[in-house]
C-alpha positions as CSV (number, residue, x, y, z in Angstrom):
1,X,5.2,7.8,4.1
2,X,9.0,8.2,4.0
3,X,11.3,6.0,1.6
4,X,12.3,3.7,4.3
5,X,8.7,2.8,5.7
6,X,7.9,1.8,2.0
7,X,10.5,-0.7,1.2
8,X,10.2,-2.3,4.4
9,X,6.3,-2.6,3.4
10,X,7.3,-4.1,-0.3
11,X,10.0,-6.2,1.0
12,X,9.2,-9.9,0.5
13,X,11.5,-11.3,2.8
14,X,9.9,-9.3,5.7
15,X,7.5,-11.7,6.8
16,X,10.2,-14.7,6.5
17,X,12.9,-12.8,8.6
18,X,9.6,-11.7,11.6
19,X,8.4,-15.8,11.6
20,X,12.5,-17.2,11.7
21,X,12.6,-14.6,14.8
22,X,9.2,-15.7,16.2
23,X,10.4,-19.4,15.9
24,X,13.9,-18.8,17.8
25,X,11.9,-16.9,20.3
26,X,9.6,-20.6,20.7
27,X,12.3,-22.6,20.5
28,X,14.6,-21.3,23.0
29,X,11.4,-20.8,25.4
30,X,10.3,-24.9,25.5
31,X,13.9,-25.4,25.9
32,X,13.8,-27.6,29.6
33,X,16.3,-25.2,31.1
34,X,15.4,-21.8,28.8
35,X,15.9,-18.8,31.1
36,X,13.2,-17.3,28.7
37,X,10.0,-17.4,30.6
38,X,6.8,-17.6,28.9
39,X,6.0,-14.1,29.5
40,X,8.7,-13.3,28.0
41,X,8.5,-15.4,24.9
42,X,4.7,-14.0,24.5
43,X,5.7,-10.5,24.8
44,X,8.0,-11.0,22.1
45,X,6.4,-12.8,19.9
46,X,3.2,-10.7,20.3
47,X,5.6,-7.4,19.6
48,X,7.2,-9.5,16.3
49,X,3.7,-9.6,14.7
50,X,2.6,-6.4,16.2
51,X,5.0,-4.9,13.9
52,X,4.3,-6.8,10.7
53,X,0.8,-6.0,11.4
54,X,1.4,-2.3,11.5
55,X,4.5,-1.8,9.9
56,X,4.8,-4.2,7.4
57,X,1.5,-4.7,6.1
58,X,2.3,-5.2,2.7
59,X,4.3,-8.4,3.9
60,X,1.2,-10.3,5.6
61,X,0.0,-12.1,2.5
62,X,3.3,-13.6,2.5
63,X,2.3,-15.1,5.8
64,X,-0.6,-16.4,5.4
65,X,-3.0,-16.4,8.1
66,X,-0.2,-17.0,11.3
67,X,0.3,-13.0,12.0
68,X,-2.8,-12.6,12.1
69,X,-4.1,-15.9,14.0
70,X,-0.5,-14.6,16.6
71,X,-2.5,-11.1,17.2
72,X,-6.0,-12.7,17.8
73,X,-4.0,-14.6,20.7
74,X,-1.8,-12.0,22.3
75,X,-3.2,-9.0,20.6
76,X,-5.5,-7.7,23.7
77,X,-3.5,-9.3,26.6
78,X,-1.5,-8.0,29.4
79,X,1.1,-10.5,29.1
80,X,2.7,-9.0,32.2
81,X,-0.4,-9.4,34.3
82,X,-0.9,-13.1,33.4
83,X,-0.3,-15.4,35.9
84,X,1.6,-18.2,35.4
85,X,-0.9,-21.3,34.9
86,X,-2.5,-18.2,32.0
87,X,1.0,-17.9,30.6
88,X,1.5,-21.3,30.2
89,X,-2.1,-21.8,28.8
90,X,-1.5,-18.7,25.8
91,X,1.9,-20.0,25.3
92,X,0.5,-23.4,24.5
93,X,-2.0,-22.3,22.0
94,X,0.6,-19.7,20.2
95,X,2.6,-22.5,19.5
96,X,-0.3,-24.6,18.4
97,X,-0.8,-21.8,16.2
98,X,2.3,-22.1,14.7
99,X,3.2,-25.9,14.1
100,X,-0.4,-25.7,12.7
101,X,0.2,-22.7,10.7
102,X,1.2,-23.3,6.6
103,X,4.3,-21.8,7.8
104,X,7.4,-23.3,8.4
105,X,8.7,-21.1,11.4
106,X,10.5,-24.4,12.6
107,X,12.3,-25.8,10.1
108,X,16.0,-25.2,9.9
């Protein structure tokens, strides 16, 4: 593991900085006239906590259980292939996920 790999892995802010960027992506997506579509905002958001997941692991107990609960949802999915009515229908329980989550990827 090179020098780089392991501070990012220690670094306690890690998991703060991936759930403010998850919660921009959200927010900007529900916006009434986003030009973010819900693919889009999944793909991100699944990519976000694909990479803690893999390359930040040491930062997950920092999140609690949302990275995890975020790659159960979008983890296995072809984001691209969904239609929209399925996009919609993810993009819904994502963000249940997170205004349910401990977390708080919406506050200012």
């Amino acid at each position: 593991m090179k020098d780089d790999e392991v501070a990012t892995a220690r670094d306690p802010h890690t998991c703060r900085r991936a759930l403010r960027e998850i919660g921009e992506i959200a927010a900007v997506a529900v916006l009434p006239d986003s030009q973010m579509t819900d693919q889009e905002a999944l793909q991100n958001i699944a990519a976000i906590a694909e990479w803690v997941r893999e390359e930040a692991p040491g930062a997950q107990p920092d999140c609690g259980d949302i990275i995890q609960r975020l790659h159960e949802l979008t983890g296995s999915v072809d984001v691209e292939a969904l239609d929209d009515r399925a996009a919609l229908d993810l993009f819904s329980d994502v963000l249940g996920a997170l205004e349910s989550s401990d977390t708080t990827v919406f506050s200012a």
